[in-house]
N, CA and C atoms as a LAMMPS dump frame, in Angstrom:
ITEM: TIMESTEP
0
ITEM: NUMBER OF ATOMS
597
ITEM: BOX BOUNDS ff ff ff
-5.0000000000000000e+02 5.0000000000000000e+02
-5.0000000000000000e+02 5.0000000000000000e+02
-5.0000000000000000e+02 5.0000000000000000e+02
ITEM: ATOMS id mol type element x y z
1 1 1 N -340.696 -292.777 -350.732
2 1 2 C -340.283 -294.003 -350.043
3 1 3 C -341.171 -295.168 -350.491
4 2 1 N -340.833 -296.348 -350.787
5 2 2 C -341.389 -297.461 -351.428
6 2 3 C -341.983 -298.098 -349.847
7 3 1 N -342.876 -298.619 -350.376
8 3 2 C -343.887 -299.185 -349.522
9 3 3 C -343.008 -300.315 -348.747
10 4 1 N -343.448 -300.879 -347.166
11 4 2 C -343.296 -302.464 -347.157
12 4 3 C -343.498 -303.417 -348.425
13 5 1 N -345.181 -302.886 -348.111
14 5 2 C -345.765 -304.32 -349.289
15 5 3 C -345.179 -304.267 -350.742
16 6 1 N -344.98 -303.621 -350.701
17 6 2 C -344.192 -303.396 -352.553
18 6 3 C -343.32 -304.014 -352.318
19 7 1 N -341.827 -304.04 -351.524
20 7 2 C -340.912 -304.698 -351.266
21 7 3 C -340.821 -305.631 -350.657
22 8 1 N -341.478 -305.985 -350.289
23 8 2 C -342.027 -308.118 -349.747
24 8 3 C -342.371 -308.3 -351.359
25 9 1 N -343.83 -307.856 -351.632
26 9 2 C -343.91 -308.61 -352.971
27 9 3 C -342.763 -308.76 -354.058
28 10 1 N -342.002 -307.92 -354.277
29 10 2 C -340.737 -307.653 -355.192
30 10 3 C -340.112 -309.226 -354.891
31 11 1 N -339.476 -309.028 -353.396
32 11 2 C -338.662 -310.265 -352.849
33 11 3 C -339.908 -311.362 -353.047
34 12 1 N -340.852 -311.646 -352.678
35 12 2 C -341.463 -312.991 -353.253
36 12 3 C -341.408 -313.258 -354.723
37 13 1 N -341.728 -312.508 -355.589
38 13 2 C -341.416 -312.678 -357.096
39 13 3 C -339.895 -313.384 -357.065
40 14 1 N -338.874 -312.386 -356.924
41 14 2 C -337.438 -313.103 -357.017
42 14 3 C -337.299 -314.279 -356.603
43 15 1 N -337.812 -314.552 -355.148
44 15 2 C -337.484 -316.104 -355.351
45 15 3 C -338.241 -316.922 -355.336
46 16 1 N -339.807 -316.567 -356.027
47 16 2 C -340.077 -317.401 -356.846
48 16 3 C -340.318 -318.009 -358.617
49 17 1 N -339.012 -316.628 -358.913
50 17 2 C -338.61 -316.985 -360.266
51 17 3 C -337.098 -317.58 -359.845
52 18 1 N -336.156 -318.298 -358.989
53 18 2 C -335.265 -318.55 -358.544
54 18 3 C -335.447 -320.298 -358.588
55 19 1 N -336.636 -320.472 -358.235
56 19 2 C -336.92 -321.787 -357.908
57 19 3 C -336.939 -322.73 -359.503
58 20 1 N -336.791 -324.217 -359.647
59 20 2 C -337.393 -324.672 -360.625
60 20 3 C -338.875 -324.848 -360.781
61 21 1 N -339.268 -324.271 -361.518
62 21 2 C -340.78 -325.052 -361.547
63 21 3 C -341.018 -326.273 -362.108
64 22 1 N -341.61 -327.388 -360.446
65 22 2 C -342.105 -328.253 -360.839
66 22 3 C -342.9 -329.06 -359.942
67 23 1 N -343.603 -329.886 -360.185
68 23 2 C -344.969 -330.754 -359.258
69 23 3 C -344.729 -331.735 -358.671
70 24 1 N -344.902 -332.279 -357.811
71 24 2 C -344.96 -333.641 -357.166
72 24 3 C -345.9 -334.132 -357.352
73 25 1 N -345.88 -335.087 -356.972
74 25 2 C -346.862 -336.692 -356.789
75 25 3 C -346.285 -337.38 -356.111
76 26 1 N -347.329 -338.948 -356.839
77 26 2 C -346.479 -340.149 -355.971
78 26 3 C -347.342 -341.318 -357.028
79 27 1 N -346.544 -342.263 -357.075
80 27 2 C -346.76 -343.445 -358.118
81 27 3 C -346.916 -344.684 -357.243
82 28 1 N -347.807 -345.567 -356.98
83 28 2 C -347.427 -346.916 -356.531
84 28 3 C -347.206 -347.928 -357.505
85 29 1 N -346.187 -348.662 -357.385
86 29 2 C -345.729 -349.751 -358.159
87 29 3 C -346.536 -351.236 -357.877
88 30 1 N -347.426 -351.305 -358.897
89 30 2 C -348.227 -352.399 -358.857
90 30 3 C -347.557 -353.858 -358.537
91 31 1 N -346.535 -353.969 -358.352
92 31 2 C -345.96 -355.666 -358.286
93 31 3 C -345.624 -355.891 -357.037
94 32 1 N -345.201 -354.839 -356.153
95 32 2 C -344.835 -354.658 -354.634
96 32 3 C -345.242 -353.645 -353.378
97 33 1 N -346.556 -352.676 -354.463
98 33 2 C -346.655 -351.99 -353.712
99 33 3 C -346.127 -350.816 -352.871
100 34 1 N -345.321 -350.853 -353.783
101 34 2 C -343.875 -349.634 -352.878
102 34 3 C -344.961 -348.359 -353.491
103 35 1 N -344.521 -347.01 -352.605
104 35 2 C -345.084 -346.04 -353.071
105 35 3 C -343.894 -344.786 -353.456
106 36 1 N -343.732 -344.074 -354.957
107 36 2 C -342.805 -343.499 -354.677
108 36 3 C -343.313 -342.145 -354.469
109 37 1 N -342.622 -341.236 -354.42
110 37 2 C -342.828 -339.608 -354.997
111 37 3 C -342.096 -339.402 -355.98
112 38 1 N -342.935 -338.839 -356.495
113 38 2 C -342.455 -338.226 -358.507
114 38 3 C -342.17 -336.631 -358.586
115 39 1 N -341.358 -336.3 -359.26
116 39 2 C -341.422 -334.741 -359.498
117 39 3 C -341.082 -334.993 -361.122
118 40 1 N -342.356 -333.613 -361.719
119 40 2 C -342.241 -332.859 -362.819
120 40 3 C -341.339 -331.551 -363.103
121 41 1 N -340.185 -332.018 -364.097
122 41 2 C -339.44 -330.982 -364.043
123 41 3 C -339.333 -330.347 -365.737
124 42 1 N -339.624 -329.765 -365.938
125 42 2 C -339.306 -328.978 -367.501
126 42 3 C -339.88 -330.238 -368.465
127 43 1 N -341.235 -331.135 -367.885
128 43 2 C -342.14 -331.909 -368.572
129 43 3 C -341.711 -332.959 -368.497
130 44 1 N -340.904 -333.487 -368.035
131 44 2 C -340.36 -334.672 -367.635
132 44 3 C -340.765 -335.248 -366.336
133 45 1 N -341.371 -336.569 -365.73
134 45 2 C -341.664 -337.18 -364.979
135 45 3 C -341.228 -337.793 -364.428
136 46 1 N -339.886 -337.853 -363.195
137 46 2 C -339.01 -338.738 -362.698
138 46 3 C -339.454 -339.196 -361.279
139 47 1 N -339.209 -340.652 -360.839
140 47 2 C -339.489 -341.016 -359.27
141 47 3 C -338.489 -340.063 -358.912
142 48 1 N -338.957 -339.79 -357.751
143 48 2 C -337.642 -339.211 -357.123
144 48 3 C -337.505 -339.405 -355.458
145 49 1 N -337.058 -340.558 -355.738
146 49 2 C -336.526 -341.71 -354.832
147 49 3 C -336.132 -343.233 -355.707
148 50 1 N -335.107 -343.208 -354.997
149 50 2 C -334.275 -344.289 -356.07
150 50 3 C -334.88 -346.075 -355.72
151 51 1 N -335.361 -346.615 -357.442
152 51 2 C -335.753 -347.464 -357.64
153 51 3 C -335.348 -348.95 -356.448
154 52 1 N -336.595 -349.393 -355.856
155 52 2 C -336.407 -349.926 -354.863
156 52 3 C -337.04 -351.602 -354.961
157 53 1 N -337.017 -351.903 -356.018
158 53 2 C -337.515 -353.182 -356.715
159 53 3 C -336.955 -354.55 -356.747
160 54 1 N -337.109 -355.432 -355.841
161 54 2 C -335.901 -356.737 -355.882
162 54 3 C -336.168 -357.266 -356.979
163 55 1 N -334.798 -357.012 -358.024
164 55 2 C -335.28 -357.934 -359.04
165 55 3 C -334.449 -359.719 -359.621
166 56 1 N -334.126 -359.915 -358.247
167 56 2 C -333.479 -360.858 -358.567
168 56 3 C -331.994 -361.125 -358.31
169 57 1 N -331.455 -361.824 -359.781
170 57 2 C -330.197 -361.644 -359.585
171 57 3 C -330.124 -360.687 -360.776
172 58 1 N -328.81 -359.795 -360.497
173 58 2 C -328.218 -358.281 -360.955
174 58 3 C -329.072 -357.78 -360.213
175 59 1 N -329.209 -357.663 -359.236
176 59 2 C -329.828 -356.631 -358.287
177 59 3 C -329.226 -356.63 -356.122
178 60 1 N -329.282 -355.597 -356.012
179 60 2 C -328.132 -355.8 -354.468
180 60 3 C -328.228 -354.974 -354.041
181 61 1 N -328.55 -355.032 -352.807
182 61 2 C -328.804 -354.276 -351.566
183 61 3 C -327.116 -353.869 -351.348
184 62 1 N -326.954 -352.307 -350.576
185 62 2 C -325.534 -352.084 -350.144
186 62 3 C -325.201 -353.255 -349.63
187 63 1 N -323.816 -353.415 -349.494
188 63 2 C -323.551 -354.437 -348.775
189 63 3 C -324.004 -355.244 -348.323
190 64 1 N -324.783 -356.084 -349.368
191 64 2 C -326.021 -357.321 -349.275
192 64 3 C -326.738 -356.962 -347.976
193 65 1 N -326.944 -356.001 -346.894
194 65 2 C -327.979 -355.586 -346.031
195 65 3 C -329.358 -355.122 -346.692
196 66 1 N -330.244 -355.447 -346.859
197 66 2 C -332.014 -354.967 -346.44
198 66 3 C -331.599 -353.979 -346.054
199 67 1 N -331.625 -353.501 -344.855
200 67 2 C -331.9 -352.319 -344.253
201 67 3 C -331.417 -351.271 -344.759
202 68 1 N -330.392 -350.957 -346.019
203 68 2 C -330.485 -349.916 -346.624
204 68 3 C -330.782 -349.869 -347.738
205 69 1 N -331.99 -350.832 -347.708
206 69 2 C -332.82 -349.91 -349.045
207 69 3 C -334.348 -349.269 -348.96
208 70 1 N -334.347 -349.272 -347.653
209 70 2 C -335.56 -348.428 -347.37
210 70 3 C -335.066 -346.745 -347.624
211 71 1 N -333.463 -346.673 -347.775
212 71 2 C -333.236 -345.257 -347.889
213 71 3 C -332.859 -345.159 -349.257
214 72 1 N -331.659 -346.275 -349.738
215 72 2 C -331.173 -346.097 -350.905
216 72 3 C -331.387 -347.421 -351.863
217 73 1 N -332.465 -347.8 -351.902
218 73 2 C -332.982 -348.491 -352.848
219 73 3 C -331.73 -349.881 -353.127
220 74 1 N -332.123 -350.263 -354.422
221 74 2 C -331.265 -351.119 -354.597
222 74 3 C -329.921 -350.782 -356.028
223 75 1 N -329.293 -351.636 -355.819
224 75 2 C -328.221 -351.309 -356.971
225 75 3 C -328.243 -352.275 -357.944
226 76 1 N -328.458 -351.771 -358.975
227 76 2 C -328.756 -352.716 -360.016
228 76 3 C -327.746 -352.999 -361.274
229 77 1 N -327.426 -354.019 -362.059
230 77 2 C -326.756 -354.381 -363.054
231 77 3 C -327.383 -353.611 -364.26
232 78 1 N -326.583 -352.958 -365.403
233 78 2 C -327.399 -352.459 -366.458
234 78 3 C -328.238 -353.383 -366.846
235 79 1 N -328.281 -354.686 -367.316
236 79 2 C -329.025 -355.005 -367.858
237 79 3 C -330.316 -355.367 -366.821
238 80 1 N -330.248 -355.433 -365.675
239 80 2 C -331.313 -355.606 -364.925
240 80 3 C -331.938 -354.91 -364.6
241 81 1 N -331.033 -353.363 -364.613
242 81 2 C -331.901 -352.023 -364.633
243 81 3 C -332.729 -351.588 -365.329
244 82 1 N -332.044 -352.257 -367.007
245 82 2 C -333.79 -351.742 -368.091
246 82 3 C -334.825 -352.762 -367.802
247 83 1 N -334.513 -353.636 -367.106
248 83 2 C -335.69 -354.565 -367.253
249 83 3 C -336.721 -354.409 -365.207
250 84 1 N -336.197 -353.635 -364.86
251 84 2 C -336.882 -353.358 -363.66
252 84 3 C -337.644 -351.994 -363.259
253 85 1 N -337.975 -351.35 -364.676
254 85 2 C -338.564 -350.283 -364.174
255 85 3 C -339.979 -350.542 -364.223
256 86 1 N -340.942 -349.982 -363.463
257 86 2 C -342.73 -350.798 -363.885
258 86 3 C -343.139 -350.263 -364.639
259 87 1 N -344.667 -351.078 -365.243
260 87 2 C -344.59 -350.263 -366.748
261 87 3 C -345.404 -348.634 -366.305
262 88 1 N -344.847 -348.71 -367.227
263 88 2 C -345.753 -347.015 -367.522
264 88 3 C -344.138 -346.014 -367.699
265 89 1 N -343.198 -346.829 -367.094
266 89 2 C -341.444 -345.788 -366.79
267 89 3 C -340.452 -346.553 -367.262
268 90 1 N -339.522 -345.824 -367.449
269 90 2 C -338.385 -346.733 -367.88
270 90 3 C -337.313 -345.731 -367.678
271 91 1 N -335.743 -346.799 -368.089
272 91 2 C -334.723 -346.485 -367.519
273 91 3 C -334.136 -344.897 -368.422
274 92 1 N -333.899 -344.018 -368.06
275 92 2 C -333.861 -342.884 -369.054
276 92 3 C -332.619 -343.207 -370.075
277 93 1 N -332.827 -342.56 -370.893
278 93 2 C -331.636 -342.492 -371.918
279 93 3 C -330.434 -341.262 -371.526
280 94 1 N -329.572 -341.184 -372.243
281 94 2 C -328.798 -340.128 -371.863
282 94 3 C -328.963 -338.784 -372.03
283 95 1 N -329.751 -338.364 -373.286
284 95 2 C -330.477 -337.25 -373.97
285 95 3 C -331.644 -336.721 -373.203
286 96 1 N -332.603 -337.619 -372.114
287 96 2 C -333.149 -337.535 -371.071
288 96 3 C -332.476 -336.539 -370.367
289 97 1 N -331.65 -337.495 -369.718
290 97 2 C -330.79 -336.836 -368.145
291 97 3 C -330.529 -335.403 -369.092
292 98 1 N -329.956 -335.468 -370.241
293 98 2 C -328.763 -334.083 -370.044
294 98 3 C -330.01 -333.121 -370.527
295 99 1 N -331.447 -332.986 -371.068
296 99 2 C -332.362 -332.387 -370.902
297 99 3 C -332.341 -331.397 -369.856
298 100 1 N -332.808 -332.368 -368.68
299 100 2 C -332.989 -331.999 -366.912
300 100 3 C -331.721 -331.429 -367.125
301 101 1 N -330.197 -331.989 -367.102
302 101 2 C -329.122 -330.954 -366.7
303 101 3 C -328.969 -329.717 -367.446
304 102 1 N -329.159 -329.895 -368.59
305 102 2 C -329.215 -328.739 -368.962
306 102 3 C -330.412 -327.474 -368.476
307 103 1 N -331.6 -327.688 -368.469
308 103 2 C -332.434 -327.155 -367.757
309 103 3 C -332.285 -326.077 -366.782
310 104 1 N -331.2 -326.972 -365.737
311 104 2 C -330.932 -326.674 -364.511
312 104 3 C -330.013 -326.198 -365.031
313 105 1 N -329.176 -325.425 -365.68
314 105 2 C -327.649 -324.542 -365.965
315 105 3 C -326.687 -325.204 -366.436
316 106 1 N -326.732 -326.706 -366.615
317 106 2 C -325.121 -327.394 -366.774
318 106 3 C -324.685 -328.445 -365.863
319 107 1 N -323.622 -328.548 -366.269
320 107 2 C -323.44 -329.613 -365.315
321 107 3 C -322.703 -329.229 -364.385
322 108 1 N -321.935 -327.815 -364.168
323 108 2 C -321.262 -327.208 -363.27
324 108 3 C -322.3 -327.029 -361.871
325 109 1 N -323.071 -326.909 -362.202
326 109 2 C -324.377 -326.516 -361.197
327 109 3 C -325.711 -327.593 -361.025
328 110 1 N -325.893 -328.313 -361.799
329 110 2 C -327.295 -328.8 -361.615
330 110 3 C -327.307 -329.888 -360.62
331 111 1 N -325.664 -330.653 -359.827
332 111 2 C -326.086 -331.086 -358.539
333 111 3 C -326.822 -330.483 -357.455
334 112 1 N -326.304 -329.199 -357.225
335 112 2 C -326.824 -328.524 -356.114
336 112 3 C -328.264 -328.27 -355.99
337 113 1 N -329.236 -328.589 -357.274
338 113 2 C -330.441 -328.521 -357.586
339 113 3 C -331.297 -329.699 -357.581
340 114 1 N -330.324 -330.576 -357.715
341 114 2 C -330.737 -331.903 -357.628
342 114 3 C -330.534 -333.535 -356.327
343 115 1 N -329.769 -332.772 -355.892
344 115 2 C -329.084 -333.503 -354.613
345 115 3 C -329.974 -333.288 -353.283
346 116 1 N -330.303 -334.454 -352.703
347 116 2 C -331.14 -333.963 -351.293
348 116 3 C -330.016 -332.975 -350.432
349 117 1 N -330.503 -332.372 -349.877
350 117 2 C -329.755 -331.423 -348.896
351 117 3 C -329.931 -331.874 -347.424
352 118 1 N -328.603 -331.044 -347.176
353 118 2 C -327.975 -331.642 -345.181
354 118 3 C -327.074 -333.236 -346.055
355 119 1 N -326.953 -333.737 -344.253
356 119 2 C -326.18 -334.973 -344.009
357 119 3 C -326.64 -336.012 -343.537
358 120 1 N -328.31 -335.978 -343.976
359 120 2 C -328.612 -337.424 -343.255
360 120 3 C -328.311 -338.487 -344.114
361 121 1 N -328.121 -338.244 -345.328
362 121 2 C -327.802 -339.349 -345.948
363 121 3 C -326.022 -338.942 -346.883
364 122 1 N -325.786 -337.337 -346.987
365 122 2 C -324.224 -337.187 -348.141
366 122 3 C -323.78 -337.153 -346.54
367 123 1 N -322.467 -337.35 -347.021
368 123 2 C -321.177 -337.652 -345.89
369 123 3 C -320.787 -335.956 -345.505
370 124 1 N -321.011 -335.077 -346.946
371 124 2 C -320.862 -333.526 -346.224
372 124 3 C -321.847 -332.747 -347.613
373 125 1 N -321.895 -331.537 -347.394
374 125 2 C -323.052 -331.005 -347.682
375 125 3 C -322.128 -329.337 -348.002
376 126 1 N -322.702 -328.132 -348.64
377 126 2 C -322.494 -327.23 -349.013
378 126 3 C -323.953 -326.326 -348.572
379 127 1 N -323.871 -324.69 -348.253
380 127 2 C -324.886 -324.305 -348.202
381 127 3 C -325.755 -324.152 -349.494
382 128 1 N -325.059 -324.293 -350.525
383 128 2 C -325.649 -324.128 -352.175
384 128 3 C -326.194 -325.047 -352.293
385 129 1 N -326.602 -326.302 -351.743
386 129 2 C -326.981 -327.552 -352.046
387 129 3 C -328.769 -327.145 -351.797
388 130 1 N -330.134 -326.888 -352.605
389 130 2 C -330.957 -326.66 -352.612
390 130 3 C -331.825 -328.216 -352.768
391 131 1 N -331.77 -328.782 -353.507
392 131 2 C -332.35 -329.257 -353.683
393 131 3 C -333.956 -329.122 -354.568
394 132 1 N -333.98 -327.668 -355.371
395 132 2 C -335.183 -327.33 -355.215
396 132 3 C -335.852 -327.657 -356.908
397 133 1 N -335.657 -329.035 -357.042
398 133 2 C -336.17 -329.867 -358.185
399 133 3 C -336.951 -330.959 -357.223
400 134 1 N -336.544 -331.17 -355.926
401 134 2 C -337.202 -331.916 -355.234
402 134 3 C -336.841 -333.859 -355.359
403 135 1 N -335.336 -333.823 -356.56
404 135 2 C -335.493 -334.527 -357.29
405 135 3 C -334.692 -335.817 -356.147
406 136 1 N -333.888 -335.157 -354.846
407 136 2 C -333.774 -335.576 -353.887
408 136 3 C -332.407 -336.915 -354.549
409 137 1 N -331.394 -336.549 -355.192
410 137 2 C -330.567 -337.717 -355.363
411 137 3 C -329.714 -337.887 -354.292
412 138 1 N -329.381 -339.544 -354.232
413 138 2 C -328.997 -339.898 -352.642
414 138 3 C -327.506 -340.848 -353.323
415 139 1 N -326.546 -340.24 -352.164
416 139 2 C -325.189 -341.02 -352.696
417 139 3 C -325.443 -342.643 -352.179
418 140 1 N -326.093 -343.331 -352.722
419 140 2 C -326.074 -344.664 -352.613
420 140 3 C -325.005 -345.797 -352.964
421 141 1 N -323.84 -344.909 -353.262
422 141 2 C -322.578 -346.135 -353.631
423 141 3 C -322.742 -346.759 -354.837
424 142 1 N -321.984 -347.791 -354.727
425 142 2 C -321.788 -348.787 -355.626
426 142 3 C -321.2 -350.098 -355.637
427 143 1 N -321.551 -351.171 -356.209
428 143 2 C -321.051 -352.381 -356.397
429 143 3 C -319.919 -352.798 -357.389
430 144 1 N -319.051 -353.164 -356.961
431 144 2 C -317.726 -353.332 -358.098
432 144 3 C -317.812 -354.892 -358.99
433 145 1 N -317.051 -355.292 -359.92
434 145 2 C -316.935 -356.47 -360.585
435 145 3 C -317.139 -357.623 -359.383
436 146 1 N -316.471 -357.248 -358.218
437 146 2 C -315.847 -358.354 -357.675
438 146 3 C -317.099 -358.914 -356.407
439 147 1 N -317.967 -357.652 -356.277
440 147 2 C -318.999 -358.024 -355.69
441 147 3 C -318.8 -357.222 -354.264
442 148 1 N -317.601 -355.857 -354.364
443 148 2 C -317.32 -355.214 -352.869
444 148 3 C -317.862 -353.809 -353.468
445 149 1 N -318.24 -353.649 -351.996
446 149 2 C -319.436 -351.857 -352.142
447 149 3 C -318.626 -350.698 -351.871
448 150 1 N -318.804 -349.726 -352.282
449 150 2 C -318.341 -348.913 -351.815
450 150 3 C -318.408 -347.333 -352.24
451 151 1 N -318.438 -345.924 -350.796
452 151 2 C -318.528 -344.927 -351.367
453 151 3 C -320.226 -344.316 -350.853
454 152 1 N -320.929 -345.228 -349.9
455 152 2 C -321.876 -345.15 -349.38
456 152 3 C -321.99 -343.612 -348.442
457 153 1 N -322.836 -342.821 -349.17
458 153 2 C -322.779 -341.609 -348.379
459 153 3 C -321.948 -340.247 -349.355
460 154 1 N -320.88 -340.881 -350.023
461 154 2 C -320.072 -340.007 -350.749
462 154 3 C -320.31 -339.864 -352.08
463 155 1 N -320.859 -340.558 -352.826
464 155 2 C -321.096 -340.83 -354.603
465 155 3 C -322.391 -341.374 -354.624
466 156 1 N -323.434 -341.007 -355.436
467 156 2 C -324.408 -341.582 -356.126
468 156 3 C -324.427 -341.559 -357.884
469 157 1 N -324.607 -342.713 -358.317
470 157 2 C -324.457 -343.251 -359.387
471 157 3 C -325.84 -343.716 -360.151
472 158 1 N -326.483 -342.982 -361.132
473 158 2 C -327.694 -343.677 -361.259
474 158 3 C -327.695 -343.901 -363.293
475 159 1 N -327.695 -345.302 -363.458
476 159 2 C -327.684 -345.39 -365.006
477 159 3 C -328.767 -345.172 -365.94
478 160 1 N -328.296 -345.123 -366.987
479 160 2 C -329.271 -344.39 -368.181
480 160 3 C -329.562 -345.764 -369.385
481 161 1 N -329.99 -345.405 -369.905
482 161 2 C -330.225 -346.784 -370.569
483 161 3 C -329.371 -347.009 -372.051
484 162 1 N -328.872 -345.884 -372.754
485 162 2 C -327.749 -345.153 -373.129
486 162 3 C -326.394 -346.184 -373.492
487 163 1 N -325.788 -347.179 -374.438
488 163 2 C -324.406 -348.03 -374.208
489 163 3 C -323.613 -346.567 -374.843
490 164 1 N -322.714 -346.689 -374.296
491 164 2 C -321.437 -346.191 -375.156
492 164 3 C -320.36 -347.319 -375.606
493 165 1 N -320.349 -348.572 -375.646
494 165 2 C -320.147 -350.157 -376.934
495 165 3 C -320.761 -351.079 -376.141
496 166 1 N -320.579 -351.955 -376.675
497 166 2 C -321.009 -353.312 -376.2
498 166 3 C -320.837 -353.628 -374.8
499 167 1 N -320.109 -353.057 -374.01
500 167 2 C -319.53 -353.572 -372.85
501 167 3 C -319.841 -352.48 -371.799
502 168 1 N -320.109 -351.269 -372.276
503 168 2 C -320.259 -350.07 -370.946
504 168 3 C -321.183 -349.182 -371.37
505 169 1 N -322.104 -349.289 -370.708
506 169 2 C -323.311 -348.206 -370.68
507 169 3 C -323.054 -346.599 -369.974
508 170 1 N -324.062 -345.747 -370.307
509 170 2 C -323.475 -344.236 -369.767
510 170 3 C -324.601 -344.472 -368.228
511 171 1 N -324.076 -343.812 -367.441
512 171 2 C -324.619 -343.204 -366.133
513 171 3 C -324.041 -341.613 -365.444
514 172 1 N -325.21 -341.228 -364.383
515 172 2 C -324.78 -339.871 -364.283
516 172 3 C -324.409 -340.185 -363.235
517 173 1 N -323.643 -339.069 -362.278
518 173 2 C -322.992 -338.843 -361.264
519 173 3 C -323.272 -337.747 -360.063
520 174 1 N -323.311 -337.799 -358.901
521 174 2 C -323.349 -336.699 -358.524
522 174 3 C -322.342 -337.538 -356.693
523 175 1 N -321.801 -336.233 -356.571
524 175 2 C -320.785 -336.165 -355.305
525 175 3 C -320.829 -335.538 -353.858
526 176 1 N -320.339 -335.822 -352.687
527 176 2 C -320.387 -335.284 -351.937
528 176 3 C -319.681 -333.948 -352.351
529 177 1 N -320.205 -333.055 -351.724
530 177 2 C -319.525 -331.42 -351.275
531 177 3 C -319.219 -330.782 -352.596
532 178 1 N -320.093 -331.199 -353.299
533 178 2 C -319.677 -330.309 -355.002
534 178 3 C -320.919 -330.185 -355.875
535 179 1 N -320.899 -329.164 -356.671
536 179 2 C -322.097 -328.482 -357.441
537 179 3 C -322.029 -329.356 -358.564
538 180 1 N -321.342 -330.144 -358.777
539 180 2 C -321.017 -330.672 -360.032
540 180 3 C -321.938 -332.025 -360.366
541 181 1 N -322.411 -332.161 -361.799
542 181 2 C -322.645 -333.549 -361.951
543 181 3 C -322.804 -334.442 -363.315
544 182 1 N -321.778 -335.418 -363.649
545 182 2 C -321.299 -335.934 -365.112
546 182 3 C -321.783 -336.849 -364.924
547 183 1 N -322.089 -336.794 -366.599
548 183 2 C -321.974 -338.338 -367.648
549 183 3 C -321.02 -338.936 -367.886
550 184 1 N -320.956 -340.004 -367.36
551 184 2 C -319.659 -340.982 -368.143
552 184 3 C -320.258 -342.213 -368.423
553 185 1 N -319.401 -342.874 -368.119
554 185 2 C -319.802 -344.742 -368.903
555 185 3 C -318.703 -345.56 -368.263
556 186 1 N -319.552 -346.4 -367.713
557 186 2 C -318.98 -347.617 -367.042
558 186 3 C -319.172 -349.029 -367.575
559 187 1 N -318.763 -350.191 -366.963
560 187 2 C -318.675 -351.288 -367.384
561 187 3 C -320.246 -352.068 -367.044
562 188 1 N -321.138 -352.317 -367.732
563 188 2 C -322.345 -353.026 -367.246
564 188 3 C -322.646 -353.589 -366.531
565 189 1 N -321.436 -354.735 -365.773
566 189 2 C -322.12 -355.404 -364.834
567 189 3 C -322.027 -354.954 -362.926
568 190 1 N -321.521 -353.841 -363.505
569 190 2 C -321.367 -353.119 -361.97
570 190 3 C -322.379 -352.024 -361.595
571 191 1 N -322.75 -352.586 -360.062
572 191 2 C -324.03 -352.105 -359.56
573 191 3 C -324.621 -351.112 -359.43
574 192 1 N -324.95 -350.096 -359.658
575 192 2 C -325.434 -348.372 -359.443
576 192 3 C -327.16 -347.976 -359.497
577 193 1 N -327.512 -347.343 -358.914
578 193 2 C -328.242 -346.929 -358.784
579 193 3 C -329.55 -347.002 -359.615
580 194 1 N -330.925 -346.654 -359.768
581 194 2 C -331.81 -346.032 -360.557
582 194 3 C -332.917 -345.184 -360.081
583 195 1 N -332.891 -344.587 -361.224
584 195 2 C -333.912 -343.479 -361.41
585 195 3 C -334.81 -343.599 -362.423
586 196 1 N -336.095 -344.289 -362.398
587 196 2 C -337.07 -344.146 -363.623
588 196 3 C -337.619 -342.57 -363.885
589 197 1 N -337.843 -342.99 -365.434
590 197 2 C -338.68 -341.279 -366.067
591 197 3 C -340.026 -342.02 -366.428
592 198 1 N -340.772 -341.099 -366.333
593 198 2 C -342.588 -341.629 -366.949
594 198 3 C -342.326 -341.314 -368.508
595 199 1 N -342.386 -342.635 -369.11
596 199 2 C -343.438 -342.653 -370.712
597 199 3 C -343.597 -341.528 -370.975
């Protein structure tokens, strides 16, 4: 008969070869003082909490309210997005992101690894939703051409620095109630999210 302790330790090994390995921190941004938390994932250095930097104009609070960007930062224009990360980080490229997704299994799976978990901030949630990159992505919506928001709670959108032509840059995706999470390419001057990587 196999021991307890043999079979606790067994089950601690499993899931802690289950987990991603990676580190936290926290970065303060010298121009405002904001403080973020960072996670190290497969050597890569990402805030992980979405870029919260007023930078002007191309830059917008949900539905021009303050008060939600103490959760979901601000939404930024591509071109205002490469120019608002502080130094030492910048806006990732696309070969970046699909690094991390690949990492994590694909893109069939690497939301559920990457998405904060529960409903305080997605509109619905899955029990597969771990979160255990720590990397905590938040459906923060989006800003359209016309200057109307929308999708707050259900879609987070965060761009890469990446054009696919002159007119539309790539950004990743991730959704309420699904494991899933793509690259595509949108039109530049519409508002989405960020995520800086460390230098």
């Amino acid at each position: 008969m196999k021991s307890p302790y043999l079979i606790a330790s067994v089950a601690v090994l499993l899931v802690s070869m289950s987990l991603v390995a990676q580190t936290t921190g926290t970065f303060t941004d010298s121009r405002d003082g904001k403080v973020y938390k960072t996670v190290t994932v497969n050597a890569q250095t990402w805030m992980a909490e979405n870029l919260a930097y007023k930078a002007g104009s191309g830059c917008w609070a949900y539905n021009n309210d303050e008060n939600n960007v103490k959760d979901y930062g601000y939404l930024y224009s591509w071109k205002i997005a490469k120019q608002a990360a502080p130094a030492g980080w910048h806006l990732p490229t696309k070969e970046e992101l699909l690094k991390l997704i690949d990492y994590l299994g694909g893109e069939s799976v690497a939301g559920d690894k990457l998405k904060e978990a529960g409903t305080k901030h997605w509109y619905k949630t899955t029990p597969s939703v771990t979160n255990e990159t720590n990397f905590g992505a938040l459906p923060g919506g989006y800003r359209n051409e016309k200057g109307e928001f929308y999708a707050l709670g259900l879609y987070g959108g965060y761009w890469c620095s990446t054009l696919e032509d002159s007119d539309r840059a790539h950004f990743i995706l991730f959704y309420t109630n699904t494991t899933r999470v793509d690259i595509s390419y949108v039109d530049k001057n519409l508002g989405y999210s960020v995520r800086c990587i460390k230098d």
